[in-house]
C-alpha positions in Angstrom: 202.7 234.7 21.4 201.1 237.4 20.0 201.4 241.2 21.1 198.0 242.7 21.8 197.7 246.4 20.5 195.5 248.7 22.2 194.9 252.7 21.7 193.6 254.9 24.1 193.3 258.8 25.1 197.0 259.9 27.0 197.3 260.3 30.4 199.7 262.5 32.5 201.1 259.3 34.2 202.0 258.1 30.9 204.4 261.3 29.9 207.5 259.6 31.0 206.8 256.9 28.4 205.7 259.9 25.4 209.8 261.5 26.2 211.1 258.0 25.5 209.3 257.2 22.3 209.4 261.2 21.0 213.3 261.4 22.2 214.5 258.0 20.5 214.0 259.7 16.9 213.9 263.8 17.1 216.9 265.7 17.9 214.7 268.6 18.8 214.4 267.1 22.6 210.8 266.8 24.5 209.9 267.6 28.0 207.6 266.3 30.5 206.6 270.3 30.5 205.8 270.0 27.0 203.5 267.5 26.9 201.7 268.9 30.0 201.7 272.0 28.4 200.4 271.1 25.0 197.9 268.9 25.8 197.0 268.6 29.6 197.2 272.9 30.0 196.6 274.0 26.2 194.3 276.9 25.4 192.9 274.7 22.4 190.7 271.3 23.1 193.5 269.0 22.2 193.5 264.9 22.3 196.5 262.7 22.0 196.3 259.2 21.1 198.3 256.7 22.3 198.9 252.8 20.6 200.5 250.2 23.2 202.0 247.0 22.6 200.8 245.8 25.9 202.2 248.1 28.0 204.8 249.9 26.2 204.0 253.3 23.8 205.0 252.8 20.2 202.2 254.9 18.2 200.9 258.6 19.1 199.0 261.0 17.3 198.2 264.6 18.8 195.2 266.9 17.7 193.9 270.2 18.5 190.9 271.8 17.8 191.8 275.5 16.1 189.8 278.3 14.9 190.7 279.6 11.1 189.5 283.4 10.8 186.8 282.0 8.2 185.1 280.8 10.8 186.5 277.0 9.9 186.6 274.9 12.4 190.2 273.2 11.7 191.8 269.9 13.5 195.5 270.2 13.2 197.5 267.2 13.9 200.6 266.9 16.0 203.0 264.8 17.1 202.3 261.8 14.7 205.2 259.3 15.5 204.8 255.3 14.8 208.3 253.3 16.2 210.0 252.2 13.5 209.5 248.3 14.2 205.6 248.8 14.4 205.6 250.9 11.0 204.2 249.2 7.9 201.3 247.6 10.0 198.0 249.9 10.3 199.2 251.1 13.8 199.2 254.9 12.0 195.8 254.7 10.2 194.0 253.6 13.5 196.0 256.0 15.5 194.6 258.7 12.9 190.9 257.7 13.7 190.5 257.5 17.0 191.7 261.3 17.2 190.3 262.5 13.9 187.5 261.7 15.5 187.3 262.8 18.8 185.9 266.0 18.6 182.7 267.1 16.7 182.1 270.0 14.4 185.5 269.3 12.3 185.4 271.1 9.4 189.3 270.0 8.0 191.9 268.7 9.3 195.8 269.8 8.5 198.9 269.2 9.5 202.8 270.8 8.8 204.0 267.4 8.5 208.0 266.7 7.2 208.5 264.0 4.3 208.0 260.7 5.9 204.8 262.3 7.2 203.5 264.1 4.3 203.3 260.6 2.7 202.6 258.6 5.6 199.3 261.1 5.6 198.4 261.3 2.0 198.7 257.1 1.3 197.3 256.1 5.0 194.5 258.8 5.0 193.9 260.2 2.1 194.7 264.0 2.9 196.5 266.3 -0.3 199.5 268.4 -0.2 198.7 272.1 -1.0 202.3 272.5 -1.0 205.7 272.7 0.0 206.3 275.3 3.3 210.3 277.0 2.6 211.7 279.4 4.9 213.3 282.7 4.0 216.6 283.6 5.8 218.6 286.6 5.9 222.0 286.4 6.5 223.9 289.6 5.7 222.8 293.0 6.9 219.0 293.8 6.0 218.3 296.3 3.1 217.7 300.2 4.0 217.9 301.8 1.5 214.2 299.8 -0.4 211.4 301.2 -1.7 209.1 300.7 0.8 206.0 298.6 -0.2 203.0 300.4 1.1 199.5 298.9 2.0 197.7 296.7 -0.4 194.2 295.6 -1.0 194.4 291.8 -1.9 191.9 290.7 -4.3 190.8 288.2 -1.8 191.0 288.2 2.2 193.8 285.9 3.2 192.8 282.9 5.5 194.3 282.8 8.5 194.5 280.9 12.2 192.6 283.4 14.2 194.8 284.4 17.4 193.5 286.7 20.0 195.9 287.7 23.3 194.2 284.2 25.3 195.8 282.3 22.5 199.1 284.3 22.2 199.3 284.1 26.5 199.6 280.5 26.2 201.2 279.7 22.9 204.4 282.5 23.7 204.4 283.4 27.9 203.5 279.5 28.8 205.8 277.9 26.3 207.9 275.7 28.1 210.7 275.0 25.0 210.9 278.3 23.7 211.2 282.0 25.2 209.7 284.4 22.7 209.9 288.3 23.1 207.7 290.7 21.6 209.4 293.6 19.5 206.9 296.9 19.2 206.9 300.0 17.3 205.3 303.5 18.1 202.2 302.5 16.8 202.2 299.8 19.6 201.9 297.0 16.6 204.6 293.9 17.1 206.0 291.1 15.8 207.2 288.2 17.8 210.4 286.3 18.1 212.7 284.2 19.5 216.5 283.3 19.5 217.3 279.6 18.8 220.7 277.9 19.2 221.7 275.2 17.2 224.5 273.7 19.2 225.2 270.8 16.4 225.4 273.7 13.4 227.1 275.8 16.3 224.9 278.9 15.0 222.4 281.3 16.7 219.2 281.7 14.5 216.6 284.6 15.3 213.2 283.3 14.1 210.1 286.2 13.7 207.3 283.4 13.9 204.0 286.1 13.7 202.9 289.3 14.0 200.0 291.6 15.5 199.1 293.9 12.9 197.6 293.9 9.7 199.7 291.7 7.0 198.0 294.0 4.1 200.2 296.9 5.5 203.7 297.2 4.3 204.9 299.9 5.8 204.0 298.2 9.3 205.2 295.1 8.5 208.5 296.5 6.8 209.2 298.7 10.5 208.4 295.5 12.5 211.1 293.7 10.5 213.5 296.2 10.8 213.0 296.5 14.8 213.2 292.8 15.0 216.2 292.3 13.2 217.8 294.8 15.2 216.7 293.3 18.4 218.2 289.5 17.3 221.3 290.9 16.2 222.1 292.4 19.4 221.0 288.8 21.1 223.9 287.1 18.9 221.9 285.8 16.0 223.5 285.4 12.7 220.6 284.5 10.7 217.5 286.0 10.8 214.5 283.9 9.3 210.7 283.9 8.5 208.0 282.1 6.7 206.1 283.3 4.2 203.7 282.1 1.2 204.5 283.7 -2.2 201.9 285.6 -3.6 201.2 287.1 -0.4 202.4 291.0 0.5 204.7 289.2 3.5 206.7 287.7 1.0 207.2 290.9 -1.0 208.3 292.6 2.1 210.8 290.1 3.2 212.3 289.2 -0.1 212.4 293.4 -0.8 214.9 293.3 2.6 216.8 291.0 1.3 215.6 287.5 3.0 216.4 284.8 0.6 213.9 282.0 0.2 215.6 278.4 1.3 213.7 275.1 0.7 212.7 273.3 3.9 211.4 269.7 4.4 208.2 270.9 5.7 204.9 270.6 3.8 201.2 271.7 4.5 198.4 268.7 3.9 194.3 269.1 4.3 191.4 267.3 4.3 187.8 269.1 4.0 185.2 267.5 5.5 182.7 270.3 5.2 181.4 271.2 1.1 181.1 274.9 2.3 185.2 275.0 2.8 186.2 273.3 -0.7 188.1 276.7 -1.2 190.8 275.4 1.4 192.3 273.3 -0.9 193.2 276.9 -3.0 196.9 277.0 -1.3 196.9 280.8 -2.6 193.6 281.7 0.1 196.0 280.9 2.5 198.6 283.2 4.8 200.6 281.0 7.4 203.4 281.8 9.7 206.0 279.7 11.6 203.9 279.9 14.9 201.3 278.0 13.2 203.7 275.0 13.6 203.8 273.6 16.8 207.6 273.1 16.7 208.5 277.2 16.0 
């Protein structure tokens, strides 16, 4: 007898099932408070998908509906997980266009995916790789005695995903997996952490995942590191890491401390709908941060 597939818009009754599918095949655990939170209770307008054979979940595929600070209108994807028996079978590509598109006024969609879905996204819907996403980590005592890299002006403003404090309220206070604190300096600008324990590795990571203050300004952004690393250090962490794009004045900064740049299975795909945002596809407009990522 054949299994009929259907796809349809989550609801909360069906969270139970979403742990069970997400749980089977990421070490990273989810909650029932993380799918409430991320797309019943998220600041963005966010849609998750859902494929059924008949009544059990074996497709999803998560979207919200983000602001870049060009103005952009960008639908990131999230959560794109097919169960391994169903793979191979179209269950993805019609996952992908039921929420690509939901909303109106898309301009591109993007996503951080890792391998598996960095091809599953460029063969089943077309979208490019701009490029690979590494982290930088610092593992020894940070570097005092530097030059310090003062304020730059970039030939080109940066594009960004525009935050404002309604954004940061929701993606840091309300986050139900992660506790983030916010490290300040006298000049009241901050950057914004978190301590993670990886109990396989046995090791205590301290992740700065953005910052409030302008990214052009080395000096700032040089103090904010420094604070930061002091503050994980004393909250046990052993390794201290970032993200940051080369080419950008982040990356100066951190690599002038002493971060080392290790490559990560993490990529960053688009697709531009709109003509007018063709310069998206230029990897070097862009400045990203782990908080971007729904997983930091």
């Amino acid at each position: 007898m054949e299994v009929k597939i259907t796809f349809r818009k989550a609801k909360k009754a069906d969270i139970p099932h979403l742990i069970d599918l997400m749980n089977a095949y990421y070490k990273r655990k989810k909650t029932e408070q993380y799918f409430f939170w991320q797309y019943f209770n998220s600041v963005y307008p966010a849609v998750l998908i859902i494929a059924l054979a008949d009544k059990k979940v074996i497709g999803i595929f998560g979207l919200q509906k983000r602001k870049l600070t060009n103005s952009a209108a960008l639908g990131q994807a999230i959560d794109l997980l097919v169960s391994s028996e169903w793979r191979g079978k179209g269950i993805f590509k019609r996952l992908a266009e039921k929420a690509l598109n939901y909303f109106s006024g898309i301009d591109a969609f993007c996503v951080f995916p890792n391998l598996q879905g960095k091809i599953a996204c460029e063969k089943g819907l077309g979208w490019k790789t701009l490029g690979k996403i590494n982290s930088l980590f610092l593992r020894n005592k940070i570097k005092e005695t530097v030059e310090v890299i003062k304020s730059y002006k970039p030939k080109q403003e940066l594009i960004k995903f525009k935050y404002n404090s309604g954004i940061r309220k929701w993606r840091f206070e309300q986050n139900p997996v992660y506790k983030y604190s916010k490290v300040k300096i006298n000049s009241g600008k901050f950057a914004i952490v978190k301590i993670f324990k990886d109990s396989q590795a046995k090791k205590c990571y301290g992740d700065v995942v953005d910052f409030g203050c302008n990214i052009n300004d080395g000096l700032t952004l040089r103090k904010l590191f420094l604070e930061a690393n002091l503050y994980l250090r004393k909250k046990g962490a052993k390794v201290i890491t970032t993200r940051a794009l080369p080419d950008t004045h982040l990356h100066k900064i951190v690599k002038s401390l002493g971060f080392i740049e290790v490559p990560q299975e993490r990529f960053f795909c688009l697709k531009v709908l709109n003509p007018k945002y063709q310069n998206l596809y230029n990897f070097s407009k862009w400045h990203l941060v782990q908080a971007d990522a729904e997983i930091y």
